[in-house]
C-alpha positions as CSV (number, residue, x, y, z in Angstrom):
1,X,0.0,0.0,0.0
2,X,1.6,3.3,-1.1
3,X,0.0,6.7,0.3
4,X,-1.0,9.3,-2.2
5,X,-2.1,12.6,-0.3
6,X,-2.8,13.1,3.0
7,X,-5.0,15.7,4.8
8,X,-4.8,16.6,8.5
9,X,-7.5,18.6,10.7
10,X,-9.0,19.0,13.8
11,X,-12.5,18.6,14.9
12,X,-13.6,20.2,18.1
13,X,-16.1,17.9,20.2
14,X,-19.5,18.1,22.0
15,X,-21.9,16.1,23.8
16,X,-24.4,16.2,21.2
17,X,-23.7,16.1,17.2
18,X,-23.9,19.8,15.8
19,X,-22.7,21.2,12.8
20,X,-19.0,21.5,13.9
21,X,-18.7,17.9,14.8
22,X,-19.3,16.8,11.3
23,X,-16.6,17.2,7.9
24,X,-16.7,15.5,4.4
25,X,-13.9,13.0,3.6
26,X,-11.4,15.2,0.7
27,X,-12.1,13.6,-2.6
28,X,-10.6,10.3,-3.1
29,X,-9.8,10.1,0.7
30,X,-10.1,6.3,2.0
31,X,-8.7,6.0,5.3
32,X,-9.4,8.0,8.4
33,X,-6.5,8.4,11.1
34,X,-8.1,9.7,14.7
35,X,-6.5,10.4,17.5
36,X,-8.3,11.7,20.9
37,X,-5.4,13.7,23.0
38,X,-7.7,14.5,26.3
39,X,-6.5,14.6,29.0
40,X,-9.4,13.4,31.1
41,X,-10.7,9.4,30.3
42,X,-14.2,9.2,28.3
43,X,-15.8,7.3,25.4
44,X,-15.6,9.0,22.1
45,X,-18.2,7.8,19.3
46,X,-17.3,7.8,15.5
47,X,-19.7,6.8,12.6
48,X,-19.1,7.0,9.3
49,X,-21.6,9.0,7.4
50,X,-23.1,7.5,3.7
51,X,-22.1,9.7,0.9
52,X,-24.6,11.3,-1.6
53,X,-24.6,10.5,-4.6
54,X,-25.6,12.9,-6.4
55,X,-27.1,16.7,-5.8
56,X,-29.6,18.5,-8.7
57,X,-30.2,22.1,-8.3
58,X,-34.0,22.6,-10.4
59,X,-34.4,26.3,-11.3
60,X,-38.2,26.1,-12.3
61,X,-37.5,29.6,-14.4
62,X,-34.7,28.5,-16.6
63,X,-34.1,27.0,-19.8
64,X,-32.1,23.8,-18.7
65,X,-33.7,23.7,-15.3
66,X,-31.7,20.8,-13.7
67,X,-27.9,21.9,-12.6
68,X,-25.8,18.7,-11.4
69,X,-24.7,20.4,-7.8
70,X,-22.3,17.1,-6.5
71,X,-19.1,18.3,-7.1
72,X,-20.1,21.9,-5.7
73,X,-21.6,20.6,-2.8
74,X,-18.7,18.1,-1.5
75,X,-15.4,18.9,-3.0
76,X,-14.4,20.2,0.5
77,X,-13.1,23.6,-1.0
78,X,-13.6,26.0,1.4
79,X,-11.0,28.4,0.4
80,X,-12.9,31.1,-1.5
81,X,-15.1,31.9,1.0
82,X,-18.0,32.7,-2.0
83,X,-19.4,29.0,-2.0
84,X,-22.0,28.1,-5.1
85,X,-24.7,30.7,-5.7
86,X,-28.8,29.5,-5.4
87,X,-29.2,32.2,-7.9
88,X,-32.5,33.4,-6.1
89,X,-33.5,30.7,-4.8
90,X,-37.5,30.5,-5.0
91,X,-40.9,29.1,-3.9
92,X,-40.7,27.0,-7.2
93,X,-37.2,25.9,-7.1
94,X,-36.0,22.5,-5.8
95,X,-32.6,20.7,-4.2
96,X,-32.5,17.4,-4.5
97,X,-30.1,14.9,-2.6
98,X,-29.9,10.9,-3.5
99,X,-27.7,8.1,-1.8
100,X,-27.5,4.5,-2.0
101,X,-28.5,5.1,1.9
102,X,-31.1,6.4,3.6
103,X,-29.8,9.3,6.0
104,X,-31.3,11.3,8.7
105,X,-30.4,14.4,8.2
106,X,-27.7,16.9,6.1
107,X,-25.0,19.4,7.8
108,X,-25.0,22.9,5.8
109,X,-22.0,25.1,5.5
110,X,-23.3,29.0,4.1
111,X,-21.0,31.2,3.1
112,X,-23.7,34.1,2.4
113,X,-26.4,33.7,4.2
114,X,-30.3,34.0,3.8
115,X,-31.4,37.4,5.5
116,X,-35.3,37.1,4.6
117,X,-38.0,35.3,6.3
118,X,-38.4,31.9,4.9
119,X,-39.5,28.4,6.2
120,X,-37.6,25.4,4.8
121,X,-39.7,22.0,3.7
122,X,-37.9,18.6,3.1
123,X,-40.3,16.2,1.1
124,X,-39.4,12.4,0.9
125,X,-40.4,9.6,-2.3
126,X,-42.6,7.3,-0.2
127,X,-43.0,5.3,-3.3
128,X,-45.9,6.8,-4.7
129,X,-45.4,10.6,-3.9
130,X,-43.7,13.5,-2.3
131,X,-44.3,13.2,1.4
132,X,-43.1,15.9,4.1
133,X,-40.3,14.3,6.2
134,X,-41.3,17.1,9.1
135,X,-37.4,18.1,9.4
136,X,-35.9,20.2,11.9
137,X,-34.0,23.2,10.7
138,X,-31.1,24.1,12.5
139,X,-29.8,26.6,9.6
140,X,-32.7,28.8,11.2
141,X,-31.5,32.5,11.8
142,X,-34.4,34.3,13.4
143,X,-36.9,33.2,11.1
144,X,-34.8,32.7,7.9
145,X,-33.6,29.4,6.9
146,X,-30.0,28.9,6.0
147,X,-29.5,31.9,8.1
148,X,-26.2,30.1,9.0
149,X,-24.6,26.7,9.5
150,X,-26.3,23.8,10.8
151,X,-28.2,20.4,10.5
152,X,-31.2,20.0,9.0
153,X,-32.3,16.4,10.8
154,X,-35.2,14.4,10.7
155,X,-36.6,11.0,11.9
156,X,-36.1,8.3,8.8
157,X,-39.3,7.0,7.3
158,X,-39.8,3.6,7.4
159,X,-41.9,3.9,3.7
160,X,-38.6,5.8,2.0
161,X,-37.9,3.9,-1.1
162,X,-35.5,5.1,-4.0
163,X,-36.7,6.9,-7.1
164,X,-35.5,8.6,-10.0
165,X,-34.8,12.3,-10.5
166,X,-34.0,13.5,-13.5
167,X,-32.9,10.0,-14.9
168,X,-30.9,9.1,-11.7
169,X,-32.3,6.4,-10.5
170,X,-32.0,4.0,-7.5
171,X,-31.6,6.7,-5.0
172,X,-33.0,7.4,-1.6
173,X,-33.9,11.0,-2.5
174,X,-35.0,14.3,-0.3
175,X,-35.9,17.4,-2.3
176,X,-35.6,20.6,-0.3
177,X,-37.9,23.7,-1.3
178,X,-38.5,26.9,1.0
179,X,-41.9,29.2,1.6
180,X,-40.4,32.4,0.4
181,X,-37.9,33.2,-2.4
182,X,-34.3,33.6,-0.7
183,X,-32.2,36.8,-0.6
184,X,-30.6,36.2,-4.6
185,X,-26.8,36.7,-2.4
186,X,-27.5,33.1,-0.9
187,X,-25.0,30.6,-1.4
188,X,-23.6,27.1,-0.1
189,X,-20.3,25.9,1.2
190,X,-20.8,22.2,0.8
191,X,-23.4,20.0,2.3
192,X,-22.7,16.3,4.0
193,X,-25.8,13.8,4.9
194,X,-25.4,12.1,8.8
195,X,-26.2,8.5,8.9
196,X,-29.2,6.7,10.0
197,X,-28.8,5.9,13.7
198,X,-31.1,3.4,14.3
199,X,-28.5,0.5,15.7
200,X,-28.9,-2.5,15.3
201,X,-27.5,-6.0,17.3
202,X,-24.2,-6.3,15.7
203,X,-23.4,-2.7,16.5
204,X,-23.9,-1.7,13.3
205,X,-26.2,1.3,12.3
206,X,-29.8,0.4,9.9
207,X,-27.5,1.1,6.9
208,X,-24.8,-0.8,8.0
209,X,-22.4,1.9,9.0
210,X,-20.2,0.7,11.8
211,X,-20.5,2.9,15.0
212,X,-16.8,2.5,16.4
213,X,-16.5,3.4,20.1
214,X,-13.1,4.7,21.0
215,X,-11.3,5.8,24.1
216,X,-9.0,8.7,25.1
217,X,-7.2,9.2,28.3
218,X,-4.2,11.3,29.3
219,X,-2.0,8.1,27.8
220,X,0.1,8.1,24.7
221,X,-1.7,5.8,22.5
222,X,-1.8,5.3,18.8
223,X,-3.8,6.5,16.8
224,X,-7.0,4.8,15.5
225,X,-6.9,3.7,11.5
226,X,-9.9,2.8,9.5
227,X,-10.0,2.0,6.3
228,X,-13.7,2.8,3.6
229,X,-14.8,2.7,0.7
230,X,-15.1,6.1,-0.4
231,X,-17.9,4.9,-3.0
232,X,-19.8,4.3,0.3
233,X,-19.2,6.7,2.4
234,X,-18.4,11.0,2.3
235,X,-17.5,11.8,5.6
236,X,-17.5,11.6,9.7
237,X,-19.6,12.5,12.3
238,X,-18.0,12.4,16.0
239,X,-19.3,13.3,19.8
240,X,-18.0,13.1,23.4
241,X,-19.7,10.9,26.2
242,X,-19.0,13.6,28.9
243,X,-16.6,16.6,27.8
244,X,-15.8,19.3,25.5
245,X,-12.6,17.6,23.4
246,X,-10.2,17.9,20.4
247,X,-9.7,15.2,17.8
248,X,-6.9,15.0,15.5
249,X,-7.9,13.5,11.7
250,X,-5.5,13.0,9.3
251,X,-7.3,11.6,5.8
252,X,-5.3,9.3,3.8
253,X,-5.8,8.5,0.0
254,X,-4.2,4.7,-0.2
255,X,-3.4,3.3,-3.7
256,X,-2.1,-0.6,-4.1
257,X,-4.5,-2.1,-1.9
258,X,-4.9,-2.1,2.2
């Protein structure tokens, strides 16, 4: 196995799973390096989060109104600040995300935010039509969604089945749509789904996304390797049992085999 670029960050934890204990795996990224450094003893939880698929952008007043969003949305460049434009983003427009997974919810980055009073809807394919999925916005600002960054969660539906938008098919798909037309400044970072956490006996989530239990303590230890198939899965969600810590991730793109 050879190593062909490796990325290193830290990820500040919490009790609870926000927006800032969530990142996207760098493109081609297929082994995860983490390392807990606290100085106090507690249980650390890790899940790998399924990757979407693919991301359509329907502007219901253009020409070509389907814009293919996936590479936008996940190539972890943060750099510019600017993010992709939802070029007035209005009552009659649509976002639509699709895995091979079903996932609970999606962590939003903005980069310029919505500053006009608008409530967000997520709609679900329950096999026969669009079905509201009653989501919780956590981009809420006031009264403006994707006011800032956040989660936009909700309980998975037992009657989600895949469908096909916009001749993708064999998706588990959510299409996003707001009240009122957004400020036409609005834009997005990137966007990452969060997995299904319904556990089940093996330890495994209802996807089949392993949740990994690790331990820090004031110790030297080594750091804890995992290797994924980055077909499968786009990123890593992470929380504390007890305290506020700081976990080291270093992403490794592996070529040759593990």
């Amino acid at each position: 196995m050879k190593i062909a670029h490796m990325r290193g960050e830290t990820l500040t934890l919490a009790t609870t799973v926000g927006y800032s204990q969530v990142l996207g795996a760098p493109p081609g990224a297929n082994m995860l390096e983490v390392e807990v450094p606290s100085a106090t003893k507690e249980n650390i939880s890790l899940l790998l989060t399924p990757k979407l698929r693919h991301i359509w952008y329907y502007d219901d007043s253009a020409t070509d109104k389907y814009t293919n969003f996936t590479k936008e949305f996940s190539d972890r460049n943060t750099s510019t600040g600017s993010g992709t434009s939802l070029n007035t983003f209005a009552t009659a427009d649509f976002i639509y995300f699709g895995g091979y997974r079903r996932f609970r919810g999606l962590a939003v980055n903005v980069a310029n935010t919505n500053g006009t009073g608008s409530v967000a809807t997520v709609k679900y394919w329950d096999g026969t039509a669009w079905t509201d999925i009653t989501a919780t916005d956590g981009t809420i600002s006031g009264a403006e969604t994707l006011g800032q960054d956040g989660l936009i969660t909700w309980t998975v539906p037992t009657d989600w089945t895949t469908t096909t938008v916009n001749g993708v098919a064999d998706l588990y798909w959510v299409r996003y749509s707001v009240g009122t037309a957004l400020d036409a400044t609005v834009s997005i970072i990137e966007v990452y789904s969060l997995a299904n956490l319904t556990l089940n006996s093996t330890n495994t989530d209802a996807e089949g996304q392993d949740y990994v239990l690790l331990q820090s303590n004031a110790q030297s230890l080594p750091p804890y390797r995992y290797y994924f198939d980055s077909e499968r899965y786009g990123g890593v969600e992470m929380k504390s049992a007890s305290i506020t810590s700081a976990a080291n991730l270093n992403w490794y793109t592996c070529v040759g085999g593990y």
